[in-house]
C-alpha positions as CSV (number, residue, x, y, z in Angstrom):
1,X,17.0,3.1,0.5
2,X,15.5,5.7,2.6
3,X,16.5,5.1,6.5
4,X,12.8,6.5,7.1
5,X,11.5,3.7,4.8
6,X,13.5,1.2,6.1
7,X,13.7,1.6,10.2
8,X,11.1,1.0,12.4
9,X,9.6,4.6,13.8
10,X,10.3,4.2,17.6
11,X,6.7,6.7,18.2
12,X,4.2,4.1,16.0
13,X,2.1,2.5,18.2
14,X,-0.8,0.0,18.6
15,X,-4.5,1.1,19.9
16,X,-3.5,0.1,23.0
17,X,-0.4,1.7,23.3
18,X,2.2,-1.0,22.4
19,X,5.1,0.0,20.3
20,X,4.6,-1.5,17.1
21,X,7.5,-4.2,15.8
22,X,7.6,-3.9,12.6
23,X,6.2,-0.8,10.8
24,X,7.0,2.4,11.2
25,X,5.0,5.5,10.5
26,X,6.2,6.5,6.8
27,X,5.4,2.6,5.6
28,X,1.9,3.2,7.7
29,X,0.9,5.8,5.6
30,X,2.6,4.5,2.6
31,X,0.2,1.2,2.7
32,X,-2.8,3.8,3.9
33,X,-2.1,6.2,0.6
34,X,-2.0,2.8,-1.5
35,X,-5.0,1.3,-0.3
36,X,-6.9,4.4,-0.4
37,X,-5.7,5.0,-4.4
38,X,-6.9,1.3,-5.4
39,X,-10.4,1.9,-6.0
40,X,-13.2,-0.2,-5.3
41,X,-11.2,-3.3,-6.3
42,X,-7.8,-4.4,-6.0
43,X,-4.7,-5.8,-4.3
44,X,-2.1,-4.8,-2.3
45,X,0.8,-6.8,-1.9
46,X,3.6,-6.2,0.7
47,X,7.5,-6.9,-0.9
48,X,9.5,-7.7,1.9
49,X,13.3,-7.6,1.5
50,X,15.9,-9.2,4.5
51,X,12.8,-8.6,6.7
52,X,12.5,-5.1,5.5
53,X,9.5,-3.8,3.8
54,X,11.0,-3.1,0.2
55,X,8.1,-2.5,-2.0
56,X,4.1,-1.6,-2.2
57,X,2.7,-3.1,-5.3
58,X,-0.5,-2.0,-6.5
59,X,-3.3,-4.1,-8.7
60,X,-6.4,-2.3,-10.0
61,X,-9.0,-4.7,-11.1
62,X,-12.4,-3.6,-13.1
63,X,-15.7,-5.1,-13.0
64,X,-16.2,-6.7,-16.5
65,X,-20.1,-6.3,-15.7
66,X,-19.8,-3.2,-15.8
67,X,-17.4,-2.1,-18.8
68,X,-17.9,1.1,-20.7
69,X,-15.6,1.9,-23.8
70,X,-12.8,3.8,-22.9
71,X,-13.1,3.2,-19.3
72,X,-9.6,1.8,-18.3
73,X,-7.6,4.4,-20.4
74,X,-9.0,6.5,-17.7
75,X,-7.6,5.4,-14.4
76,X,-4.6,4.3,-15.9
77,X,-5.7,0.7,-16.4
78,X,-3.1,-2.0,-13.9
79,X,-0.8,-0.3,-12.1
């Protein structure tokens, strides 16, 4: 695994200035790039492996309501 991925970044911090405990900056903008490419709805689950954050596993959902033939080939359907 990455060390960057895996090792808390010494220079992430709270608003307020504390050092954060857990996430570093890489997995910060990891969750921040998967959140963003979810779309209107989804999930985001957080895979967590000997206290380490392992994985980022996505979950697109689509509005049934508002179904249009062809529509999920598009984005790529559940990722």
């Amino acid at each position: 695994m990455n060390d960057k991925l895996s090792r808390t970044d010494s220079q992430s911090h709270t608003p307020d200035g504390k050092p954060l405990k857990f996430l570093g900056r890489p997995q910060i903008e990891m969750i921040d790039e998967a959140l963003a490419a979810l779309g209107p709805y989804g999930e985001l689950h957080l895979i967590l492996e000997k206290g380490r954050l392992r994985f980022v596993v996505t979950k697109t959902s689509h509005d049934a309501l508002k179904w249009e033939p062809g529509s999920l080939e598009s984005d790529g359907g559940t990722t």
